[in-house]
N, C-alpha and C positions, 0 to 999 in steps of 0.2 A: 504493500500500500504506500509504503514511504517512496520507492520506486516510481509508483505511479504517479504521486506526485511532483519528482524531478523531475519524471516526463512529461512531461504537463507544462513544467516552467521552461525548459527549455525550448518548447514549442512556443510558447507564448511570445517570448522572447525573439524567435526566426519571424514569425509570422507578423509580430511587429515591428519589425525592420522591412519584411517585405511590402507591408502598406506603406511606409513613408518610402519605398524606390517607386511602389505603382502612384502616390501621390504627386512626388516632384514628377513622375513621367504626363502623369496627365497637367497637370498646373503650368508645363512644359510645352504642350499640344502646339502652341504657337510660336515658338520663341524659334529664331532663326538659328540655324548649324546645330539645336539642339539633336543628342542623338541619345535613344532611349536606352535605359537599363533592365536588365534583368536578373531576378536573385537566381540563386544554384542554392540547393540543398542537398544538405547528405545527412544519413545515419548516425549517429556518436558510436564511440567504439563498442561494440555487442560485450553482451557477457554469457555466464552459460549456466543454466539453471536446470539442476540434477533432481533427479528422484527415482526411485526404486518402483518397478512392476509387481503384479502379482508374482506370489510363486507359483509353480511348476509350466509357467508360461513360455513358451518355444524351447521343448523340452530340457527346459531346467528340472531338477529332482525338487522334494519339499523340502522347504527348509531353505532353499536357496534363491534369491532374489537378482533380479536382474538391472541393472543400471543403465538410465535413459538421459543421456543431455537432447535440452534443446536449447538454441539460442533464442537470446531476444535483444533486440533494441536499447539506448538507455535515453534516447531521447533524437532532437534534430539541431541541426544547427547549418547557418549560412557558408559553405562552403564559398562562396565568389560573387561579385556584384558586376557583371558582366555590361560591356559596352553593345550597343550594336549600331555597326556602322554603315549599314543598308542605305542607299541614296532615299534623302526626305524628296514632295514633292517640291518644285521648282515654279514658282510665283514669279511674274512678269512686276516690276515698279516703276519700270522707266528712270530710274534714277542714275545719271553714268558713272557714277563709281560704285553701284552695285555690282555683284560678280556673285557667280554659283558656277561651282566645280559639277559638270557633270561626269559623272565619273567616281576613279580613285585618285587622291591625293589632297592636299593641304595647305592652306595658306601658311604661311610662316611672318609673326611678329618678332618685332625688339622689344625684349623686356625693362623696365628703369636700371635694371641691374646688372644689364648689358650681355643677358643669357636670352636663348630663343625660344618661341611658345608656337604653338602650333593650331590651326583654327578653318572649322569647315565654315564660320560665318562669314559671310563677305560683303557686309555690311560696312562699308569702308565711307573715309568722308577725309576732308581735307582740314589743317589745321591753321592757323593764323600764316606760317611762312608757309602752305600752300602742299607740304608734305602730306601723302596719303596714310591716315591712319584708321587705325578699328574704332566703333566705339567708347573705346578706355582708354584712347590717346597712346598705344602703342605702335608704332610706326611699320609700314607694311616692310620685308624686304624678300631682295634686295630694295634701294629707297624709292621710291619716285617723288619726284616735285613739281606737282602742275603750278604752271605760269601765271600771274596773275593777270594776262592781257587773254586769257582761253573764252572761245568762247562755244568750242564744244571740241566732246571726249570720246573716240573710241579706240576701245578692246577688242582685240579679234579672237577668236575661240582659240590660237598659240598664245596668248598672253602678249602679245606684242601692244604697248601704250599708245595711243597717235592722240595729239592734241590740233584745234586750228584754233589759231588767234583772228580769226575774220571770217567773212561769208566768203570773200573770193580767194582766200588764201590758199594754199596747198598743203594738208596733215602732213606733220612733220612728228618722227618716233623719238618719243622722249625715257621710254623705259621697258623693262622686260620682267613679267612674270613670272616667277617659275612654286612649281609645286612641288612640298614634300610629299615623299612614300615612304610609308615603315613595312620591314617584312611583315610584324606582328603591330598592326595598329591596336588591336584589341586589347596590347600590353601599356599602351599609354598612360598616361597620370593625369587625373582632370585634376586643375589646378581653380575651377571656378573660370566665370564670366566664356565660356564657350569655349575656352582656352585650355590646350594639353601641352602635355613636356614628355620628351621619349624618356624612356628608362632601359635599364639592362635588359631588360623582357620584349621590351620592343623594336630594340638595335638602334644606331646610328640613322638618320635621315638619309636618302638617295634624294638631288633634285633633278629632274626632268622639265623640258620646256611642256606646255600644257598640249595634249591632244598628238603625244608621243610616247612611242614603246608602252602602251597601255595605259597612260594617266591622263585622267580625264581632259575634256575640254572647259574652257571658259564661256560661260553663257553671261554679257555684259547686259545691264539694267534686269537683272533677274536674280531671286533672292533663291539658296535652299530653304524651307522650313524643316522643321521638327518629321522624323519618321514615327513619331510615336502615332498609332491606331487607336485613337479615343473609346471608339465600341470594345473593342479587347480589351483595353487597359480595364475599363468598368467593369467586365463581365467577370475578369478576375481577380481585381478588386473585391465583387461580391461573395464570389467563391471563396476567396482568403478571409472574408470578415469572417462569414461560416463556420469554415474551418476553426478558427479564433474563439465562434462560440463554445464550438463542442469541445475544442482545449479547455474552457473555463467550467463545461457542467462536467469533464473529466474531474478536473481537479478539485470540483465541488464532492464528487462522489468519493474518491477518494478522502476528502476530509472525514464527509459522513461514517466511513466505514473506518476510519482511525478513530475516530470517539466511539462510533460502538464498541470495541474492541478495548477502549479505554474503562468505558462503562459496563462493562463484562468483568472486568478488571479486577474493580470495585468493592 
């Protein structure tokens, strides 16, 4: 009984960590480059729980008794909080410093600390001296610096920058995109704000110019959103509340049947 209430708590425990991954996924459903998570569960180490048969059963003699394990469970617990990095759907804004990587690969930021971040947002915008930055004011690279006399911007699906400073001018290439790729992106480290850093699991960065040797292209004035599937996330959402219930009238029974037993006691 005491058993059964460890297992109990440790459920309690997975399953509510798993509604705050299914909560930030859905709360997420819009957020641009976001990319959903998903928990892993496993078993806790088993143990093995003995007891003896009738006698003379599978021709044992009388007198003699037979010994039976079987294993069980001691509870669950969160093995891994998994990224997935499935391409979200891709939203038109007209905005020219928008960019969505159709494809595999990475925006790459400079950090204030002068280490690099990695980013499927590309929500990009320009800062006081004209440098193209994300949201957070980290600077895209390698740099670009649009002109302050531009008076329009395009991206071509390689990454290649072209600005004109006029109606009749002639686009003149001011800079060049390129995308990281990780062997193992799924080893990434979210760092917050949409933003990853490679780790030993994920290996070093390879850049590629975009819409070569298999890394995506640039799609300019169009956004990624979120891969997250709002109907699923819910549906199992509800399932794990569920589940959550019946962890709690477990460990309610359990109690019950530990005071009877105390009360017996008596």
């Amino acid at each position: 009984m005491v058993n059964q209430i460890f297992m109990g708590k440790s459920a309690m425990f997975a399953y509510q960590r798993k509604l705050q991954v299914l909560a930030a996924n859905i709360s997420n459903a819009q957020t641009v480059g976001y990319k959903k998570r998903r928990t892993e569960m496993e078993s806790m180490f088993p143990l093995m729980y003995e007891y003896a048969l009738t006698e003379g059963e599978d021709g044992f003699t009388a007198g003699e008794k037979r010994k039976k394990f079987v294993e069980y469970g001691t509870g669950v617990r969160i093995a891994e909080v998994s990224k997935s990095f499935v391409q979200g759907s891709l939203e038109i804004t007209n905005q020219p410093l928008d960019m969505a990587v159709e494809g595999e690969g990475f925006f790459q930021v400079k950090m204030p600390d002068g280490t690099s971040a990695y980013t499927r947002a590309g929500n990009f915008r320009t800062d006081s001296e004209g440098n193209v930055v994300d949201p957070n004011g980290h600077p895209i690279e390698p740099a670009i610096r649009i002109p302050k006399n531009t008076t329009d911007i395009v991206i071509n699906d390689q990454g290649k920058v072209f600005v004109q400073a006029g109606a009749n001018s002639t686009p003149s290439e001011i800079g060049q995109i390129l995308l990281a790729t990780f062997q193992n992106a799924g080893g990434l480290k979210e760092i917050g704000q949409n933003l990853y850093t490679e780790t030993a699991s994920s290996n070093t960065p390879s850049f590629e110019l975009p819409a070569n040797n298999g890394v995506g292209a640039i799609r300019q004035r169009s956004l990624e959103f979120s891969n997250v599937n709002v109907i699923e996330e819910m549906m199992d959402m509800i399932l794990t509340q569920r589940s959550f219930e019946l962890i709690v009238k477990s460990i309610q029974a359990g109690e019950a049947m530990l005071k009877a037993a105390s009360d017996l006691g008596k």
